[in-house]
C-alpha positions as CSV (number, residue, x, y, z in Angstrom):
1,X,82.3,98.3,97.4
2,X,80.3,101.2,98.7
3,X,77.2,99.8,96.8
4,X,77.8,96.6,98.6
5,X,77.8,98.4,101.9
6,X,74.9,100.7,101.8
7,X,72.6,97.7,100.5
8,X,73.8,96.0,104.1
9,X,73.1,99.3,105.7
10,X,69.7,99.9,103.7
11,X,68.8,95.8,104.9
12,X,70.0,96.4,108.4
13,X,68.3,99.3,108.6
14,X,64.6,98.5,107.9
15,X,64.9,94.7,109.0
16,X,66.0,96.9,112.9
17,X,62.9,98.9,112.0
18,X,60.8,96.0,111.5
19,X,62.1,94.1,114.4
20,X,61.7,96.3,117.0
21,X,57.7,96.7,115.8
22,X,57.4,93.2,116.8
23,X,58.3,93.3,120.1
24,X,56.5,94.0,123.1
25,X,56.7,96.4,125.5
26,X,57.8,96.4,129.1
27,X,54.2,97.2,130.0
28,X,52.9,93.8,128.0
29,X,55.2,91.6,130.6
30,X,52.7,92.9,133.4
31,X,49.6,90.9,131.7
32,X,51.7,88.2,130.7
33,X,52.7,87.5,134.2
34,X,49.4,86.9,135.4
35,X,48.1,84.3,132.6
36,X,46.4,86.6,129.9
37,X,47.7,86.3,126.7
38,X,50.4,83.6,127.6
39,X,49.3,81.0,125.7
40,X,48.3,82.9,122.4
41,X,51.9,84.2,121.4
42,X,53.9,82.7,118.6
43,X,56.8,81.8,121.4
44,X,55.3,81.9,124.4
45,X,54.8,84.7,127.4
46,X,58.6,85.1,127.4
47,X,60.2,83.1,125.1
48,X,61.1,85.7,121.8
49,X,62.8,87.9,124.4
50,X,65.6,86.9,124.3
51,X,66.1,85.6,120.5
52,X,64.1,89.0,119.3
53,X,66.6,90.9,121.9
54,X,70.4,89.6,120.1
55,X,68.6,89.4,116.8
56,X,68.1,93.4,117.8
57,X,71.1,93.7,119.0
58,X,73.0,92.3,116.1
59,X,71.3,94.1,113.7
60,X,71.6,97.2,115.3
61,X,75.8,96.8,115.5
62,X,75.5,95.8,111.5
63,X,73.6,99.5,111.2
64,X,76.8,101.2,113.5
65,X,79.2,99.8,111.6
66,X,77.9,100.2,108.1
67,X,77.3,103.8,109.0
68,X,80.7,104.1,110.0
69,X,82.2,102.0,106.7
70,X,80.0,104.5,105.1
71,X,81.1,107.6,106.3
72,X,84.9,106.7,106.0
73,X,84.7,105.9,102.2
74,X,82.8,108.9,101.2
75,X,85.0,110.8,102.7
76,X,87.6,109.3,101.1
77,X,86.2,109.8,97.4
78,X,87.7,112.8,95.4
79,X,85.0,115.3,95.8
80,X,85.5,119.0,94.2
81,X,87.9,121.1,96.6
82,X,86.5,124.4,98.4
83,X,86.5,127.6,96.7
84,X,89.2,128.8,98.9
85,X,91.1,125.9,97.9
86,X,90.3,126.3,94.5
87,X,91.6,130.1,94.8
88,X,95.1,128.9,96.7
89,X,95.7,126.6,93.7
90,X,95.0,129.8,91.1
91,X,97.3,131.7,93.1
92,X,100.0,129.1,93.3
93,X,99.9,128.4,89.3
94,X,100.0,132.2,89.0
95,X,103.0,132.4,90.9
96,X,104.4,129.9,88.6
97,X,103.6,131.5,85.9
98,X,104.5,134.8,86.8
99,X,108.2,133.1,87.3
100,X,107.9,131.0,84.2
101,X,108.0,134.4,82.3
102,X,110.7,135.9,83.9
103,X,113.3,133.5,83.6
104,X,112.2,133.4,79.7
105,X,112.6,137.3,79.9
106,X,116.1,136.3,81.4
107,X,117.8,134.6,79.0
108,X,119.6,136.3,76.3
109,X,117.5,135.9,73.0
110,X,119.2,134.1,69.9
111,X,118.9,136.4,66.7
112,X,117.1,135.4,64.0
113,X,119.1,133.7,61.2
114,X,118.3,135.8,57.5
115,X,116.6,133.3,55.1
């Protein structure tokens, strides 16, 4: 699952790359406005704006939400504890043990039977 996920994520991520290269800027409307360079675009003065804009869009809320799936199953994995952790859980099975052999020091012992 988490393979399937990052590939999306890897994909959304350098197709948003790639798409926001081939836009123009605000600063190419200016020219296009006035006539120059109209005619010699693949859609048109304005006409990839607003595809290129919710193709942009889209892709970038696949990226958010990938990240997010992301995030929330690798923190879910079971990754090694803390090394405080780790020392709590010593102590605690110290404990344990230290009680283990009291309560076998506790109980009367059973003589041995001659063979």
């Amino acid at each position: 699952m988490i393979q399937f996920i990052l590939i999306i994520h890897m994909v959304a991520a350098v197709s948003l790359v790639a798409l926001v290269l081939l836009q123009q800027g605000k600063g190419a409307d200016m020219g296009a406005a006035f006539g120059s360079g109209g005619s010699q675009t693949l859609f048109g003065s304005r006409g990839s704006a607003n595809f290129l804009t919710r193709l942009t869009a889209g892709l970038a809320t696949t990226f958010f939400l990938t990240s997010m799936l992301l995030a929330y199953q690798y923190a879910n994995l079971a990754a090694p504890t803390s090394v405080t952790d780790q020392q709590i859980q010593v102590q605690a099975v110290d404990e344990k043990a230290q009680e283990a052999t009291k309560e076998s020091e506790s109980k009367p012992q059973l003589p041995e039977v001659p063979q």
